[in-house]
N, C-alpha and C positions, 0 to 999 in steps of 0.2 A: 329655733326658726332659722332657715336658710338664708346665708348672706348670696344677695340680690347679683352683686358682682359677681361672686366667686363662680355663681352659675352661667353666669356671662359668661365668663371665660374659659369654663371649662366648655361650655359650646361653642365658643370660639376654635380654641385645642382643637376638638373634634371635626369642626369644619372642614381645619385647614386641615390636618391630617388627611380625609376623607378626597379633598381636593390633590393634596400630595400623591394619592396613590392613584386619583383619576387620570393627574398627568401623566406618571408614568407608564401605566395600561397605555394611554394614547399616544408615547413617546411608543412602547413597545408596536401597537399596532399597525402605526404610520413606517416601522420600521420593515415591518414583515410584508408589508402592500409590497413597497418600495423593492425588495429583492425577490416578488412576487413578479413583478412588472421586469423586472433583470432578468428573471428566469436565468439563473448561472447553469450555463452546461458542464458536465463532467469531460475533465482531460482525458484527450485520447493517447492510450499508452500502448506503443508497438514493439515487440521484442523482435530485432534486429538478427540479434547473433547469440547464438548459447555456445560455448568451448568448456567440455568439463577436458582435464587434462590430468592425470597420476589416479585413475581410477581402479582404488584396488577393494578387493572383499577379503575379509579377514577377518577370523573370529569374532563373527556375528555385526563387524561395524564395516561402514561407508564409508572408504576414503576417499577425497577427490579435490580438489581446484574445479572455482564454475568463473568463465569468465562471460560477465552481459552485456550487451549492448541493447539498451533501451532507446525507442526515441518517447521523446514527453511534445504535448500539444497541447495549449491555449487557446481552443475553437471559440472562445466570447472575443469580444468585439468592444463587450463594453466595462469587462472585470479583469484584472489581473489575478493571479494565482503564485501562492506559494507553496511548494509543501516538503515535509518531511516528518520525523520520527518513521522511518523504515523498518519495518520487521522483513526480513524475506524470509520464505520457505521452498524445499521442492521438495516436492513428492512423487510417488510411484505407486500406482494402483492405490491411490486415494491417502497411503501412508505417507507419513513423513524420511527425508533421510535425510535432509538438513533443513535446521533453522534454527535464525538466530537475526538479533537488530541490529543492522551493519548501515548506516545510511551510506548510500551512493556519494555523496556530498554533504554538508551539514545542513544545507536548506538548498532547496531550487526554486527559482524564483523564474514566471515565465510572463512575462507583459501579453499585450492583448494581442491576438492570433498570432502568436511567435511559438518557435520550435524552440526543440534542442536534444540533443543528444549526451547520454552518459552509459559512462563503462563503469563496472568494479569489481575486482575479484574477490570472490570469499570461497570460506575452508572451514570445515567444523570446528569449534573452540577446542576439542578433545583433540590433543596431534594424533593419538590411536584411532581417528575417525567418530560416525555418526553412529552408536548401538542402534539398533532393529531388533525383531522376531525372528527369531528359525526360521516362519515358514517366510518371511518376505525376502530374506537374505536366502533363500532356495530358489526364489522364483527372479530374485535378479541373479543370479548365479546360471539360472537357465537361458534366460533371456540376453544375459551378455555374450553367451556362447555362440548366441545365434549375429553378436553385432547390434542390435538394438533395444533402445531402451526409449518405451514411452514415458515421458515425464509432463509435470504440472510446476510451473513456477507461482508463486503467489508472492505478493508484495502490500502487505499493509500500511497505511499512511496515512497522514492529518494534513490536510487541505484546508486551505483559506482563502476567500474569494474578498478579492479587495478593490472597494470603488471607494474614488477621491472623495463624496459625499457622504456618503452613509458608511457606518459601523460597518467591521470585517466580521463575513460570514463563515462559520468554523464546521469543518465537517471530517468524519474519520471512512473511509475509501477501503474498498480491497479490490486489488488490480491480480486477476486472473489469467495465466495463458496458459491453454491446456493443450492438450494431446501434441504435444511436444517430442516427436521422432529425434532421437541422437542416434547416430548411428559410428560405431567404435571401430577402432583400427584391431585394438586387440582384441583375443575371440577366447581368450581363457580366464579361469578365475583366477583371483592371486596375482595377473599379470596387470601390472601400470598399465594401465591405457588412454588412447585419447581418445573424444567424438565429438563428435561439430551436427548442430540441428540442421537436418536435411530443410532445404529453402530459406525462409526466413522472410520477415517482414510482415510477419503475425501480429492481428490486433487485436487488442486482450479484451478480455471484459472486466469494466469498471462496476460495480455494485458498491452502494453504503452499509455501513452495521453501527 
């Protein structure tokens, strides 16, 4: 025969547990209204300046110095924003010829509708440069002869949207800027060269993944 109590309380157990997890759903749901109602906008990221500088081809790798100048933007009004963990890449007809996780800064932090701007220079970890393919070390090869080079910068990053009440919102970004004209001083392979992006104050495209 079943003790009277001990069913007590295990329906008791049960309840509370039951109600434990009710609140937390309703902690979670009043959470997501809440940044629902915030609608956090995505920063806007404008690539200012590109300078690659010591650009050489050589057996089959990519040497170069890239120096950027970004501007970053905080278009909310009512969320502040952090972000970092920086991957950057650039590429060339779709391929990579450098990348690596170099943060601009260790964290950027941008209060509500504020700018700012940041530079940094990076360089392939390999001092022998960036390896490639045959054919895409042919087709920059071609292309430098002529003076220019279209490029893609990519810059992936962890973003946090922070209001003084509610929990921070974590989100991971990839900041795009494409078709990207440099145009080079030097016109041979093999030869150090610089180029600087024709115009400037390009505004990227932000998308999540």
């Amino acid at each position: 025969m079943s003790n009277p109590n001990h069913n007590r309380s295990s329906l008791c157990v049960q309840r509370l547990m039951i109600l434990l997890v009710l609140f937390f759903v309703l902690i979670i749901v009043v959470i997501s209204i809440a940044w629902l109602i915030l609608h956090p906008i995505r920063p806007v990221f404008t690539l200012n300046s590109l300078t690659i500088s010591n650009f050489t081809l050589l057996n089959s790798r990519v040497n170069a110095d890239y120096d950027l100048e970004i501007s970053l933007k905080n278009p909310n009004k009512k969320v502040a924003l952090s972000i970092d963990h920086f991957h950057v890449s650039v590429s060339y007809q779709g391929k990579q010829i450098l990348s690596l996780s170099k943060p601009m800064i260790a964290l950027v932090e941008l209060d509500k509708t504020s700018q700012r701007n940041l530079s940094t220079q990076l360089r392939p970890r390999d001092s022998l440069g960036y390896l490639v393919d045959k054919e895409l070390f042919n087709f920059l090869g071609t292309d430098l002869s002529k003076r220019l080079l279209n490029l893609t910068v990519e810059v992936k990053i962890r973003t946090r949207f922070i209001s003084k009440i509610w929990p921070t919102k974590e989100t991971r970004m990839k900041v795009s800027c494409n078709n990207l004209n440099v145009e080079f001083e030097a016109a041979k392979e093999s030869v150090p060269g610089t180029g600087k992006l024709n115009g400037g104050g390009e505004q990227c495209r932000v998308d999540f993944f």
